[in-house]
C-alpha positions as CSV (number, residue, x, y, z in Angstrom):
1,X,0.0,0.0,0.0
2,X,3.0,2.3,0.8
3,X,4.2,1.7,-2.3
4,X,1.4,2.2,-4.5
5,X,0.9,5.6,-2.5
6,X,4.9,6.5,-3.8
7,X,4.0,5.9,-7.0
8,X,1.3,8.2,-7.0
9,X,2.7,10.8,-5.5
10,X,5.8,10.7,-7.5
11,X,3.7,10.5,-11.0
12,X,3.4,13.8,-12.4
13,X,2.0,13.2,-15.9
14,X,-0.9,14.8,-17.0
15,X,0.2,17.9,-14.4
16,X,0.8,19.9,-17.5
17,X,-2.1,19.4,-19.2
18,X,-4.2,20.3,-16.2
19,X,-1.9,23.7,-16.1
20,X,-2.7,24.3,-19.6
21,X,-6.2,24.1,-18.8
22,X,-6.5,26.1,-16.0
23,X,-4.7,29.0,-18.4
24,X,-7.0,28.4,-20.8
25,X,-10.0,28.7,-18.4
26,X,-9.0,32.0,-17.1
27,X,-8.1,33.6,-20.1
28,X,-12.0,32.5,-21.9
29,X,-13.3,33.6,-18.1
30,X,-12.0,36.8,-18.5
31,X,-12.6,37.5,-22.0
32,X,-16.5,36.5,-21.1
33,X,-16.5,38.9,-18.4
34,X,-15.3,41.8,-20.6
35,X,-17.7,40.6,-23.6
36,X,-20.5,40.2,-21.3
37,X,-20.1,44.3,-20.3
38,X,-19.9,45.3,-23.9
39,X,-23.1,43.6,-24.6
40,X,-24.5,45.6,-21.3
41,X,-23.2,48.6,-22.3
42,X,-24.6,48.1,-25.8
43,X,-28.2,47.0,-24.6
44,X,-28.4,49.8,-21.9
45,X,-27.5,52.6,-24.8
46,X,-30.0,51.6,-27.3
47,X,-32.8,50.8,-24.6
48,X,-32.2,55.1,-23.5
49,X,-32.4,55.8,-27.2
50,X,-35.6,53.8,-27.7
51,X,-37.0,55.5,-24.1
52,X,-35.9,58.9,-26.0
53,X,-37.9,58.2,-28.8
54,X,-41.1,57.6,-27.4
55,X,-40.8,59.9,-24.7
56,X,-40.8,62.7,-27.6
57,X,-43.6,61.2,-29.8
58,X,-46.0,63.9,-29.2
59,X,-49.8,62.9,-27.7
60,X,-51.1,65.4,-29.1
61,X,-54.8,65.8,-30.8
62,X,-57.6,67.3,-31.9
63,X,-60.6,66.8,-34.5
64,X,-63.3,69.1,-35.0
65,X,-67.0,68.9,-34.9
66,X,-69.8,67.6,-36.8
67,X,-73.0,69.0,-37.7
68,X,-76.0,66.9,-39.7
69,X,-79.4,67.3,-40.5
70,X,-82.3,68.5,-37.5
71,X,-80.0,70.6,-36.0
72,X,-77.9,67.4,-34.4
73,X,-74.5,68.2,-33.7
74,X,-70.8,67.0,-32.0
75,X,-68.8,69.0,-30.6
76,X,-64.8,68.5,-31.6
77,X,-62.1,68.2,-29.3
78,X,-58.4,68.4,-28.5
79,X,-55.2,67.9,-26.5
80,X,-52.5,69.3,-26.0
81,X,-49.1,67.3,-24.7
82,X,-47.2,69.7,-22.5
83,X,-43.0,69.1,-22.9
84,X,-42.4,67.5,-19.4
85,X,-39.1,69.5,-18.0
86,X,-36.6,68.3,-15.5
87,X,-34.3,70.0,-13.7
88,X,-30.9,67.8,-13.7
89,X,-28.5,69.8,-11.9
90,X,-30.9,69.8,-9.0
91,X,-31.5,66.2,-9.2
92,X,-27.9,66.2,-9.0
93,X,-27.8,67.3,-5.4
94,X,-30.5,64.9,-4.4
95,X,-33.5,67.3,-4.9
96,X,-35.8,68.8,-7.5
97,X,-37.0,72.4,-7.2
98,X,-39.9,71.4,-5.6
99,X,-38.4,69.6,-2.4
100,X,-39.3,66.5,-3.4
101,X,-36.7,63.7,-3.6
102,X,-35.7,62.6,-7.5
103,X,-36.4,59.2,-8.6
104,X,-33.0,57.1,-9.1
């Protein structure tokens, strides 16, 4: 038994291959990791542009009345989308104009 546990503990092949490996490993690890926070970065840019986009469709609308025979009649209607504003700077230093606390 002592014997067979010398052997073992003396045999070294394969050690290099497991080295190799291990090198291997870390280097594709690390490369994932930085891919990985391209393809964040990537996402999180064109997710703001598509928020951009809709945010500035406008809501806008109006249509105007009808009238028809006998005096019936609709009246017409509209909306108008206000441009929301937002004060950065003073989000900045935890606080919108108004005292209220800005979202994150």
């Amino acid at each position: 038994m002592c014997g067979l546990l010398r052997k073992l503990w003396q045999d070294d092949g394969g050690a290099l291959i497991a080295t190799e490996w291990v090198f291997i490993v870390t280097i594709l690890v690390i490369g994932l990791v930085v891919g990985l926070k391209a393809v964040q970065s990537a996402v999180l840019n064109e997710l703001e542009e598509v928020a951009g986009a809709i945010g500035a469709l406008s809501q806008s609308y109006s249509f105007a009345g009808t009238s028809g025979c006998c005096g019936s009649f609709t009246n017409g209607s509209s909306y108008t989308d206000e441009v929301d504003t937002f004060n950065v700077s003073a989000c900045a230093n935890g606080a919108d104009g108004t005292g209220e606390n800005c979202p994150d």
